[in-house]
N, C-alpha and C positions, 0 to 999 in steps of 0.2 A: 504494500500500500504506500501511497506516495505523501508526504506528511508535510510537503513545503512545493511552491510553483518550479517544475523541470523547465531550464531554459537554459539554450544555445547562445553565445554572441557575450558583445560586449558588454552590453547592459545584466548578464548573469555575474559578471568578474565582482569575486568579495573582493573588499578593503583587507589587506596584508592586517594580519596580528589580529583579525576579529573573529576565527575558528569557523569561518565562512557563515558566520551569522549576519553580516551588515557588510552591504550592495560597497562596491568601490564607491569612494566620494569628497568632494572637496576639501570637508571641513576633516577629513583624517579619521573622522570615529570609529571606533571598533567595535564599541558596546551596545548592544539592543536599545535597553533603557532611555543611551545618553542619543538615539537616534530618533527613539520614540519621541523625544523631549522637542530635538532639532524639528523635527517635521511639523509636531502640533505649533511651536509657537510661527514659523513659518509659514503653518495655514492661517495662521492668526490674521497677522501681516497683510498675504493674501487678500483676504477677505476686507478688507479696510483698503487696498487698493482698484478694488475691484467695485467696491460701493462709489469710490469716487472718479473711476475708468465708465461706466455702465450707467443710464440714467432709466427708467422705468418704461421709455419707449424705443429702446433697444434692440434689437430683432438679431438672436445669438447665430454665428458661422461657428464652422469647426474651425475657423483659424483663430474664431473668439478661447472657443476649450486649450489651444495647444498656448494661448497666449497666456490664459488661467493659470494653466499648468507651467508654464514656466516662471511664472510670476512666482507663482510658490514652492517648486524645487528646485529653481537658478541656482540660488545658492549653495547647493545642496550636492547636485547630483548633473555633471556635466552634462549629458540628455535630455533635460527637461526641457520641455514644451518641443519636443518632436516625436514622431509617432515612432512606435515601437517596433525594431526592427529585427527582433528575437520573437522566436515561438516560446510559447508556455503553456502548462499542462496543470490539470491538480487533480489528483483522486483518478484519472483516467481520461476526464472531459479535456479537453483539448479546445481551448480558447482561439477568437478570428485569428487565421494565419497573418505571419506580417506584412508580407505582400502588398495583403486585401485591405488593408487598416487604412488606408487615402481613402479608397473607391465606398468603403463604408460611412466612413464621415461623412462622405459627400452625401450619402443617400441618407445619411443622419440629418445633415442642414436641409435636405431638399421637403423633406418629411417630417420629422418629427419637432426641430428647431423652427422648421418655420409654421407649421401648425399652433404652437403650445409659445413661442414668441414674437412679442412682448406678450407676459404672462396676461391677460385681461378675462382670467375666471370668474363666473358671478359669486362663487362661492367657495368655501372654505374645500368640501367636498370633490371642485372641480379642478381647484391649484394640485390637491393631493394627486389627481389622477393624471393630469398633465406631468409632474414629477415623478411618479413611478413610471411612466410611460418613456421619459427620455431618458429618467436614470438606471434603466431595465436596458435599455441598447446601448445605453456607456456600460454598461459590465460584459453583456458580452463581448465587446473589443478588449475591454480591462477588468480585471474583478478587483472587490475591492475583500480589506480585510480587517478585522479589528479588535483591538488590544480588549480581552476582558482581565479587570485587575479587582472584583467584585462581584458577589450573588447574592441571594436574598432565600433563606428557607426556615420552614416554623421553628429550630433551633438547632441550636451548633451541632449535636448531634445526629443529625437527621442525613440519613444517605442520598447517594447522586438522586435517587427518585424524586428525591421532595424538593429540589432546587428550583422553585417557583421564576426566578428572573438571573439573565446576566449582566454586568451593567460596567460599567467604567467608573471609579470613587471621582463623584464632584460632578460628574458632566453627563451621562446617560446609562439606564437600565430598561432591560426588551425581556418581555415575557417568555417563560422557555416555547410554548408554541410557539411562538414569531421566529425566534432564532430557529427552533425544528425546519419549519417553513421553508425560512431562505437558504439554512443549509439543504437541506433535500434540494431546492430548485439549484444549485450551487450559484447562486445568486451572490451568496456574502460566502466570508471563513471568519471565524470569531477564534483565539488565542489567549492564551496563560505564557507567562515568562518562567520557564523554570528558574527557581529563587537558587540554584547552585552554579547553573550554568550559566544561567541567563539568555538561553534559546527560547524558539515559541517552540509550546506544546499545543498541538491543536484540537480544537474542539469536534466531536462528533457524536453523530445520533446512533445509542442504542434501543432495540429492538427488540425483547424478550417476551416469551407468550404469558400472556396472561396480564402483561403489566401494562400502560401508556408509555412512547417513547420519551428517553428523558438523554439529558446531554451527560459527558460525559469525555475526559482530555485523554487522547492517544499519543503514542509515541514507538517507533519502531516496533507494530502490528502489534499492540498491547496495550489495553486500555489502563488508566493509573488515578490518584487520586487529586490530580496539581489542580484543578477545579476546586475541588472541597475546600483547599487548605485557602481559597481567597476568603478575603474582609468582606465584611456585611455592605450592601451596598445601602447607601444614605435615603431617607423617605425624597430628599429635595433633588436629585439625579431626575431628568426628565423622561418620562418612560416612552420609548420608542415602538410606534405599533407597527 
């Protein structure tokens, strides 16, 4: 079983001295953690450029996403904002060749981008489904993935079955159905840091009769307990449906 994305090319090459945990990169990092760190405040950033780049009657290109994206891993990651020129693989599913990743955007802005922008939904209901609809064709060119560093279940005690929510401490937690959901669709990957290593352990769905599926962290075709041992995740964490 494959427990991290397989890929070819330049964009697969780790950073020297990080045990092939962390992508080559500018800023020299080696460590999960201190990459994790890099990325979020850089989307931060991002996102305060892009409110002041973008005005409400906007109408988004794929040259708008590759300019997004370099906006927020310039610094980071010498590739950013150009399309991926390595294949990648995860669990078996085999993501858009690289090839095809132009001709797809294209048919991304001719369709979807210009359908759903500028966003002018009448309702809350109608943004939502505009957004899952183009963020549903950006994952198949790219998936995406996400740190859980928190859960939520009736008490410390209580086995993987009763893990009601996954969540990130401060910023968001997702009902285990939802996370079931998007992993089955392989829509998303959700992640644990092992606290020795500091690698991702990855999250997945088990299956046993009699029971409801429930998650639960694998690693080298074995299921393990690095889920359990996270922190309670906070009532204020925004719950993602």
């Amino acid at each position: 079983m494959t427990h991290k994305y397989d890929a070819v090319g330049p964009e697969a090459e780790f950073e020297p001295g990080s045990r092939n945990r962390v992508l080559r990169n500018l800023l020299r990092i080696t460590r999960v953690r201190n990459m994790e760190e890099a990325e979020s405040q850089a989307l931060e950033l991002a996102q305060e450029a892009a409110l002041e780049r973008f005005d409400t009657d906007h109408q988004f290109t794929a040259r708008d996403i590759r300019t997004l994206h370099g906006i927020w891993l310039g610094p980071i990651y010498a590739w950013a904002g150009e399309y991926r020129s390595v294949n990648i693989s995860k669990a078996g599913f085999q993501f858009a060749h690289a090839p095809l990743i132009e001709n797809l955007m294209a048919e991304l802005e001719r369709n979807s981008l210009r359908q759903h922008t500028p966003c002018r939904a009448a309702n809350d209901g109608n943004v939502a489904q505009a957004l899952a609809e183009v963020h549903g064709e950006l994952i198949l060119v790219h998936p995406s993935e996400y740190l859980v560093n928190c859960i939520n279940k009736p008490h410390h005690l209580s086995a993987h079955e009763h893990i009601t929510h996954i969540g990130q401490a401060n910023s968001w937690r997702m009902e285990r159905e939802t996370a079931i959901r998007r992993i089955d669709a392989k829509q998303d990957s959700f992640y644990t840091l092992d606290g020795r290593t500091g690698s991702k352990v990855y999250i997945g769905v088990v299956r046993e009769a009699g029971k409801a599926p429930y998650l639960r962290t694998h690693a080298d075709g074995k299921w393990n307990d690095n889920l359990l041992a996270q922190q309670e995740c906070g009532t204020t964490c925004d719950l993602i449906r």
